[in-house]
N, C-alpha and C positions, 0 to 999 in steps of 0.2 A: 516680643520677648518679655516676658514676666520680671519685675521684679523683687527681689525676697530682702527684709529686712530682718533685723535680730530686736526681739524686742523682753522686756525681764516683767512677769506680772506682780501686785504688789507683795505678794510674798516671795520672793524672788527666782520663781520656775521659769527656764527661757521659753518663748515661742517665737514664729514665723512666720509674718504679715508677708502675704503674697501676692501681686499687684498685677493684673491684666486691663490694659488700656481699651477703650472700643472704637475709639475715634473721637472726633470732633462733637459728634451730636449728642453721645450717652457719656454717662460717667464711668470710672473706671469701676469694678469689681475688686475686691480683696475677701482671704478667705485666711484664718490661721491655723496654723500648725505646732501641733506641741510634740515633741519628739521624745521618745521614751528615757527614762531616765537610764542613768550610766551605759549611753550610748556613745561611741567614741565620735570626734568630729569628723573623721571619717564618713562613717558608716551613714550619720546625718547628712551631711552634704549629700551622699548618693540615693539616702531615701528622699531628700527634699526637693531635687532633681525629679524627678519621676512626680511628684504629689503636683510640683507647678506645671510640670508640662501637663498632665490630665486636668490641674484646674485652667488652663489657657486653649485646653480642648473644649473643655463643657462651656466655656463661654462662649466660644467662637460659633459654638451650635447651637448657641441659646437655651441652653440647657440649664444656665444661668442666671437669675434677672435680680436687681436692688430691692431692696425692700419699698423702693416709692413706687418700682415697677409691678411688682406685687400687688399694691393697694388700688393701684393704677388699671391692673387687670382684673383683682375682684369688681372692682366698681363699673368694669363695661359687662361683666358677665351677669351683674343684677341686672343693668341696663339693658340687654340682651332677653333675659328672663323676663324681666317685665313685658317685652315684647310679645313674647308668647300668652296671647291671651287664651282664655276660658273660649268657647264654641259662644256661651249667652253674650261676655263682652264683644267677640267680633260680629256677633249678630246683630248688638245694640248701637255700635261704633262703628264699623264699614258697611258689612251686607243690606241690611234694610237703607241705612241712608241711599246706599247708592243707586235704590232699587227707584229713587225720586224720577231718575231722569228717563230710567229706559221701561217702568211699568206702569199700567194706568193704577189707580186708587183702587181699584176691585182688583186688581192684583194681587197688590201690596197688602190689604188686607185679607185676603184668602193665605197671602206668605206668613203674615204675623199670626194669622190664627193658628194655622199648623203649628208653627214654632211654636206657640204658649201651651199647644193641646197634645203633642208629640214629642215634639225632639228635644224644647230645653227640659222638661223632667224628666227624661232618658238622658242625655247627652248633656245639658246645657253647663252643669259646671265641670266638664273636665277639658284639659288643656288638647288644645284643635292636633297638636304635635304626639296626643297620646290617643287621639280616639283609631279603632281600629274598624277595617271592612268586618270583623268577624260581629263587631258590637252595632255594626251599623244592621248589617244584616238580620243581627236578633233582636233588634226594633222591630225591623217590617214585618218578620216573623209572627212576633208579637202583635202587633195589629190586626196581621189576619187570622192568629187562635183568636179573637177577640169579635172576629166575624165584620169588623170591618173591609167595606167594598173594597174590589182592585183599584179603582177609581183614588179612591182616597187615599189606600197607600202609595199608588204611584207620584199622588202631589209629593207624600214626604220625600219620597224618592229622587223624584225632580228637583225638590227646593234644597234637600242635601250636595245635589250633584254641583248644583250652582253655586251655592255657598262652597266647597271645598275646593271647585274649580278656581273662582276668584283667589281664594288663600293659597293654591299652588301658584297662579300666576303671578303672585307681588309677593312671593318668598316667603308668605308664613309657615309654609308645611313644607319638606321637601320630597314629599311623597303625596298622591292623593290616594286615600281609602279608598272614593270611588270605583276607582277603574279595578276593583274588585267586587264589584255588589254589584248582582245580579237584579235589572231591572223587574220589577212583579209582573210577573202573566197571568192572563186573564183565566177565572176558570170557567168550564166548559158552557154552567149553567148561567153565569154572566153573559159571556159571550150571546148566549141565545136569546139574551134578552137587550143587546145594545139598541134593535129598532123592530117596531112592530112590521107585520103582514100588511097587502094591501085588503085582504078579509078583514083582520083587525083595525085598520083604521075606518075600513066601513063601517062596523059595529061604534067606533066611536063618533063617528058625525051621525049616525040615527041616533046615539042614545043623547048627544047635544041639542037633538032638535026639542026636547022640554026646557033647555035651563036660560038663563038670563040673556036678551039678546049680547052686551057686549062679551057676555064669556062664551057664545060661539063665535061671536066676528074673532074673538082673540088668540083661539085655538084652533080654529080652521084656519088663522094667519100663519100662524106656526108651522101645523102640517103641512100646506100648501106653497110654502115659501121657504120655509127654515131659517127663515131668520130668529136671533139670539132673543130672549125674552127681553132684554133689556133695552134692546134695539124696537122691538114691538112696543113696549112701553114708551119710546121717545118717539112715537111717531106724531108728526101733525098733520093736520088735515093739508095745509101747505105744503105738505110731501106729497103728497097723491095727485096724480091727472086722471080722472077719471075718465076723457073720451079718449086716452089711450091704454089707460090699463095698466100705467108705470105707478111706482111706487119708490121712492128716494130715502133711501136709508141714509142719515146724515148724521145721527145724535145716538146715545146710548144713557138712558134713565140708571145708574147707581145709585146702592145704598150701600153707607159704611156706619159702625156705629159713633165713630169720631167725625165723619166730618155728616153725616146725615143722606139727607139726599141730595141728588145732584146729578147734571147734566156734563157728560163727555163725549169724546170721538166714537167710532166703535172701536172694536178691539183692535184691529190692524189699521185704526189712525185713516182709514180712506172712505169713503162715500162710494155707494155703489145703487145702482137700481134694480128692482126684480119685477117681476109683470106678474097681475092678480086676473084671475077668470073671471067670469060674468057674475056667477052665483056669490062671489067673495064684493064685489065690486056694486052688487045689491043691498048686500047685507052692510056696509059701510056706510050705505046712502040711510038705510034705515035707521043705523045707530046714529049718524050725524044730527037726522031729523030729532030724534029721541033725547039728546042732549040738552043740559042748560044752555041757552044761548050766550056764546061769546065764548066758550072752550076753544081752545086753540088744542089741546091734544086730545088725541082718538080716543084712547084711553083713559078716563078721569073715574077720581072718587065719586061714588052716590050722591046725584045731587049736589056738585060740586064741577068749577072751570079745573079746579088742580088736578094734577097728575097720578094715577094710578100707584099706590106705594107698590116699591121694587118684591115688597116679600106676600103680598095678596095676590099673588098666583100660585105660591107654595099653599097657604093655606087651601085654597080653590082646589088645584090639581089633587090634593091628599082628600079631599072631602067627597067628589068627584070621584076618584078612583076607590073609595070606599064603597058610593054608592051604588058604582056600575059594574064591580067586582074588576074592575081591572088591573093587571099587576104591572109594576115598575112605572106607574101615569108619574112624568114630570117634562117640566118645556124641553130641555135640553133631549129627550130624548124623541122628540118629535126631529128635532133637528137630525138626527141619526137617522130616522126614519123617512124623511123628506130623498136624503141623498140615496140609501141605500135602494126604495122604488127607482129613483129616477135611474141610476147608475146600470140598474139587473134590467132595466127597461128598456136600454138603450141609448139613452143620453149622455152626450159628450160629457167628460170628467174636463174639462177645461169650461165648460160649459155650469156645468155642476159648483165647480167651485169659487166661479164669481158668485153665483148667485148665494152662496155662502158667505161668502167675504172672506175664505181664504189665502192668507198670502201666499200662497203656493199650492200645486197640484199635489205634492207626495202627500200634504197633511189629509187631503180627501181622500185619496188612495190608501192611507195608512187607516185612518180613520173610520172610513164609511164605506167601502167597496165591501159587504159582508151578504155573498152571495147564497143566497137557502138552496133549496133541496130543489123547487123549482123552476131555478134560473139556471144549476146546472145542469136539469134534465133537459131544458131550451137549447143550451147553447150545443150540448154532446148531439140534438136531436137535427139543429139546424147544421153540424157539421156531416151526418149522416146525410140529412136531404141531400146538399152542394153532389154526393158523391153518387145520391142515385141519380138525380137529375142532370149528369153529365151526357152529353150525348154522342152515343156510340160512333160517329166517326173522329169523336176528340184526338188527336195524335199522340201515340201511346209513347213514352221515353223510350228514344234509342238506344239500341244495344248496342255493346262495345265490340266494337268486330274486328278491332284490333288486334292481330296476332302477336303475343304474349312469346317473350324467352322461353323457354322449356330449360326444365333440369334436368344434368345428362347424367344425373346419377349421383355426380359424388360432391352433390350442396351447392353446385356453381350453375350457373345461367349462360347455357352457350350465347353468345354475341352474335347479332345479325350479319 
């Protein structure tokens, strides 16, 4: 119950301090009231009635608050705002840190460079709570007027999806953009260029046979195995059994330009072995012999025990594909290539994809099952053989000799 005092201001007009208690824990409220003048006491009493009971309504529903509670509230809603960070601070402050524990260094550095080359000069200073699917989308858009590959825009694609996922799941957004933006798909003439013919890789081991012995042991390693350049790069001669043909993929050669070069796991953290043919397992004995003595890896600089730098294949590959007119030459795309032969040739895809090193069957599947023109005229062809080659007394499917309801006319099924 409210209660109302009389009180006279210093020029002596009365008003009506009006007093709503809240409990033990908050302080009371008061609100005044001046009541018109040559109003009878009357008519005040029954206006002032009514003014407290609504002021003992809006407190009661908080509708209310002190002036400490006031300042009390602006000061969490800065603190709240401040929370809402910029896309670049949460990039600089959550996202990459955390990228520590669950990405290799070639990760993280393919994630920073996107961001510094993409997304924070599009996106980077607006607040994560304000960017929208439409702005995300007219990034990628952007990219590809710009004739950048599907390849590339799908990083950005990917390293957005992850960053906004994080921020939905620890409350900074309460929505994710994402689940509105349409992953990039490949166009048609990409597509036909993800992995060469087994023609085409012929023409490139004849035209290898002029150039430097270790850049064909290194690029028939590639074709022939699929293994990742980097992985090719860290191999040692202590990886290889030559009277069996194995080869132990253990290490992965990186370059970053912070931390330099450097030795890691492979990409999915596990060791795996692949087996190398005769012709390959030749050529390795020759390069061995050919080496400075005491080189521990397969691959070294000229005249040199140190290790082949991670970006003198790029150079190689671009110089190489100029001279032998060949289009899209780069390592990663051997590896495309390795799987796709194997796959249309008839090689288990469980099979396929240790020897990849991937952690899962779907990513080869999603990946590298990209079957041409003459793998589908095999398989339609081999399904046609199965059905000439059938032999005429095969037992032909029974017929149903079931005698069936009849209908007697008017929609219904006489009963047996």
């Amino acid at each position: 119950m409210p209660s109302v005092k009389r009180y006279l201001t210093k020029d002596g007009r009365p008003y009506y301090l009006i007093r709503v208690r809240r409990g033990r824990d908050k302080s009371a409220l008061s609100r005044r009231w001046y009541p018109p003048d040559l109003w009878s006491q009357k008519a005040i009493d029954r206006e002032l009635a009514k003014v407290a009971a609504e002021f003992e309504r809006e407190v009661q529903a908080g509708e209310v608050v002190s002036r400490a509670e006031k300042r009390q509230q602006a000061a969490q809603e800065a603190a709240e705002a401040a929370k809402i960070l910029t896309l670049r601070q949460y990039s600089e402050r959550v996202f990459m840190p955390s990228k520590t524990l669950t990405a290799t260094e070639n990760t993280r550095a393919s994630f920073q460079g996107n961001l510094d080359k993409w997304i924070l000069p599009a996106l980077g200073d607006m607040k994560l709570t304000d960017i929208t699917a439409a702005q995300i989308s007219a990034l990628l858009l952007d990219m590809q007027a710009k004739g950048k590959k599907t390849a590339t825009v799908t990083k950005v694609y990917t390293i957005l999806k992850s960053l906004f996922k994080m921020a939905y799941l620890s409350d900074m957004v309460s929505r994710n953009p994402m689940d509105k933006v349409q992953r990039p798909a490949s166009q048609k003439a990409e597509q036909e260029q993800e992995a060469y013919t087994a023609a085409e890789v012929k023409a490139i081991m004849e035209a290898l046979e002029g150039e430097p012995l270790k850049w064909r042991v290194f690029v028939r390693l590639l074709i022939e195995t699929g293994v990742r350049r980097g992985e090719a790069l860290g191999i040692q001669w202590a990886d290889i059994d030559f009277q069996n043909g194995a080869l132990l993929i253990c290490r992965n050669l990186c370059y970053t330009p912070d931390k330099g070069v450097y030795l890691d796991t492979p990409k999915n953290g596990k060791s795996r072995t692949v087996y190398l043919g005769d012709d390959l397992l030749g050529l390795l004995r020759q390069l061995q012999g050919a080496q400075v003595p005491g080189a521990q890896f397969v691959f070294t600089q000229d005249n040199s025990v140190e290790p082949m730098h991670p970006t003198s294949p790029t150079h190689y590959f671009r110089q190489f594909a100029k001279k032998n007119g060949i289009k899209g030459f780069h390592p990663h795309k051997l590896r495309h290539t390795f799987a796709s032969i194997a796959i249309t040739s008839g090689a288990d895809v469980v099979s396929v994809s240790e020897t990849l090193g991937h952690s899962d069957t779907a990513v080869t599947l999603r990946m590298y099952s990209h079957a041409n023109d003459d793998s589908r005229r095999r398989a339609s062809q081999i399904f046609r053989d199965a059905i000439k080659d059938t032999p005429k007394d095969t037992p032909t499917p029974e017929k149903d000799t079931q005698k069936r309801p009849e209908d007697n006319g008017n929609g219904q099924e006489d009963k047996p």
